[in-house]
C-alpha positions as CSV (number, residue, x, y, z in Angstrom):
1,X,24.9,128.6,-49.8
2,X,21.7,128.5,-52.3
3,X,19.5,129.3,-48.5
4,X,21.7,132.1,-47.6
5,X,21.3,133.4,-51.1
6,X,17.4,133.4,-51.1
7,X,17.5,134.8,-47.4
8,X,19.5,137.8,-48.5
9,X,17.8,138.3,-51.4
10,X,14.2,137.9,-49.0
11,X,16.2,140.5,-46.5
12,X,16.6,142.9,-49.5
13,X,13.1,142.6,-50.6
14,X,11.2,143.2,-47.7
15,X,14.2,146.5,-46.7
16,X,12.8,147.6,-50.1
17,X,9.0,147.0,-49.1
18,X,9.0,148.6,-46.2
19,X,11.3,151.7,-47.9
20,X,8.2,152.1,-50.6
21,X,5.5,151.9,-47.8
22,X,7.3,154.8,-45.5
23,X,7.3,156.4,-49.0
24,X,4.0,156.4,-49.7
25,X,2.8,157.4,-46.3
26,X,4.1,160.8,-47.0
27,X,7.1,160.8,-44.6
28,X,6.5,160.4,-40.8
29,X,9.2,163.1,-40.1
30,X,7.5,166.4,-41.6
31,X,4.5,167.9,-39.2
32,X,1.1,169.1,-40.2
33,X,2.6,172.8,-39.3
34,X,5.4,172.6,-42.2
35,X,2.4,171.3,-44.3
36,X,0.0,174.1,-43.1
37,X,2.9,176.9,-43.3
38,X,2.9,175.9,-47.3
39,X,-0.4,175.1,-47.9
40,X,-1.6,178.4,-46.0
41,X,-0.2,180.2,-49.5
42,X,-2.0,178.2,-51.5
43,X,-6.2,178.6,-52.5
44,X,-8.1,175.4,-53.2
45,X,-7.9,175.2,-57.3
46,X,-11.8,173.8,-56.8
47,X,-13.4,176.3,-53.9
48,X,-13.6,180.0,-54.0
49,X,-11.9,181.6,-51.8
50,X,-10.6,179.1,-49.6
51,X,-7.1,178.5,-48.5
52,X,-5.8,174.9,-49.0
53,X,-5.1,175.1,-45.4
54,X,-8.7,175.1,-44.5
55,X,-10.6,173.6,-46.7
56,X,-12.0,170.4,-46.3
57,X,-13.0,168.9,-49.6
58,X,-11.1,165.6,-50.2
59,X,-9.6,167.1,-53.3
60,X,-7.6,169.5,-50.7
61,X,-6.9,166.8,-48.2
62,X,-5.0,164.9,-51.6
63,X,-3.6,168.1,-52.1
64,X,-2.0,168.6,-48.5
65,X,-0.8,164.9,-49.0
66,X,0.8,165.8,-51.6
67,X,2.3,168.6,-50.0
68,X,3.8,166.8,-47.4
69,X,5.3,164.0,-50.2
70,X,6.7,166.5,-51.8
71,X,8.6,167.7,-48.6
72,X,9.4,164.5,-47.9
73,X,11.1,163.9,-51.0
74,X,12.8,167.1,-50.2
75,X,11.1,169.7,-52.3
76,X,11.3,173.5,-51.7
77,X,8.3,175.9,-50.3
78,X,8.9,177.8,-54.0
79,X,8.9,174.3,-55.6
80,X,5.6,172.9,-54.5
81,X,4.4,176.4,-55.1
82,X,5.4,176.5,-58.6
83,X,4.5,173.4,-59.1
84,X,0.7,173.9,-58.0
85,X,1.3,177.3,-60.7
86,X,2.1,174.7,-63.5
87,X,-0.6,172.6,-62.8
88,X,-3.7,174.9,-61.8
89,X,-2.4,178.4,-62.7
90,X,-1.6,181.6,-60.3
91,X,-5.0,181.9,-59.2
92,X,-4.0,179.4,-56.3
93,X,-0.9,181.3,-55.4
94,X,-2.5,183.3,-52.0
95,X,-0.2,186.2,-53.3
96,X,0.2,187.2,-56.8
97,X,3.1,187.2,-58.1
98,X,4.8,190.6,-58.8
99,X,5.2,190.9,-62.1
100,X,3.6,192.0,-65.4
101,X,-0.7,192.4,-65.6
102,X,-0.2,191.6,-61.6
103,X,1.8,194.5,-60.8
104,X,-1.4,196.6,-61.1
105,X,-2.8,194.9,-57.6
106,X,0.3,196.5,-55.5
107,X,0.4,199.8,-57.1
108,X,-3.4,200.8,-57.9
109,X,-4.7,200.5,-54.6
110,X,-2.6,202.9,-53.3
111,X,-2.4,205.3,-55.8
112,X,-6.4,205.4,-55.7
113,X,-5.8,205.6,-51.6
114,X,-3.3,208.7,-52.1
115,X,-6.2,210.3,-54.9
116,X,-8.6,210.2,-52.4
117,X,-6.7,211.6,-49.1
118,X,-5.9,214.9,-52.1
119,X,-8.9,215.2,-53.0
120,X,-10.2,215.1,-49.5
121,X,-7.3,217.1,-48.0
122,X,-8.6,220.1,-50.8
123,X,-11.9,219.7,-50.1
124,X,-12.1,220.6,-46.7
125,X,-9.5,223.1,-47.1
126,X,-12.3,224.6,-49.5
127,X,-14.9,224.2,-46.8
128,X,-13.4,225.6,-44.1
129,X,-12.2,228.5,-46.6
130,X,-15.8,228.6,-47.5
131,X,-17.2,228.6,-43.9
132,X,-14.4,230.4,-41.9
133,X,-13.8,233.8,-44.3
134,X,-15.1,236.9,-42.6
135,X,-13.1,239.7,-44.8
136,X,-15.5,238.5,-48.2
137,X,-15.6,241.2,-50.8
138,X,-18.3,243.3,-51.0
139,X,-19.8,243.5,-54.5
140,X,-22.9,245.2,-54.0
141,X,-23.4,249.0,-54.7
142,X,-24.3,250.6,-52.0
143,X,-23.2,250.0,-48.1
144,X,-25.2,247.8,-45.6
145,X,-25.5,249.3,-42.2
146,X,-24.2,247.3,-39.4
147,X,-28.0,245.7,-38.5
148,X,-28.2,244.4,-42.1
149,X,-25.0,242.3,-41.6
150,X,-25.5,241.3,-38.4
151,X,-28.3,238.7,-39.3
152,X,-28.1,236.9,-42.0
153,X,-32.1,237.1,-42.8
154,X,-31.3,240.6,-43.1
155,X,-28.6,239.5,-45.7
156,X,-31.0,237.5,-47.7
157,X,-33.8,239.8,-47.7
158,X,-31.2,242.7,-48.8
159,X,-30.1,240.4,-51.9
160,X,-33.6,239.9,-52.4
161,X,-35.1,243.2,-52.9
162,X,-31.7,244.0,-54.5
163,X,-32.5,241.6,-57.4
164,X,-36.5,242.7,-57.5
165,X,-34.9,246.0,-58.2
166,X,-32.6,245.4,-61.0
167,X,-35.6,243.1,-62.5
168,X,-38.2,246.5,-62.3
């Protein structure tokens, strides 16, 4: 009875052991892709730029470990994403998160975008106004003959003597 004791209890032990080590292999059952599709959101907390996905600094390659024990272990996408939040701040979050100071990155952009098209929607209106009229005013005194406006270095040198007059 005592050897069928210790043999159960050896059973139990090593069932355990080999639980922990599956454990702490990260799961065999979750892919690189699931691990990807999550880190893919994420930016490395210690590169510039660089999604987690990616990057190949041993920091990162902890980091997608972790990932894929946290899936393991059964964890949401918006779980380990908060939890890399709590730990290193939003700056690793891929997309900000919409709200507060952060709303200002969805709405400016295209607000300044919509600006410019008005402004350049008025200036060409302007400049075709500008280049296309042919019924202008005629502010001068007296009338130009039809050879005077039909070249405009006529025009100028009409305008021209026109002001040496008024300055005499």
């Amino acid at each position: 009875m005592k050897k069928l004791n210790i043999l159960t209890l050896f059973i139990i032990l090593l069932s355990l052991f080999s639980v922990n080590t599956v454990a702490a292999q990260g799961g065999g059952d979750i892919s690189d892709d699931e691990v990807n599709a999550i880190a893919s959101e994420l930016f490395c907390p210690v590169c510039e730029n660089t999604p987690l996905d990616v990057c190949e600094t041993q920091a990162c390659k902890q980091w997608r470990e972790l990932i894929r024990l946290k899936l393991s272990e059964g964890w949401t996408d918006a779980e380990i994403k908060q939890y890399f939040v709590d730990n290193y701040g939003a700056r690793v979050l891929a997309e900000p998160p919409k709200e507060g100071f952060n709303l200002l990155v969805y709405f400016v952009p295209p607000a300044i975008i919509l600006i410019g098209a008005v402004i350049l929607f008025r200036a060409f209106k302007e400049w075709k106004n500008d280049n296309g009229e042919k019924d202008a005013p005629i502010t001068e005194a007296s009338p130009k003959s039809t050879r005077e406006t039909s070249n405009p270095k006529d025009d100028y040198l009409a305008k021209f003597e026109e002001e040496l007059r008024k300055r005499e």
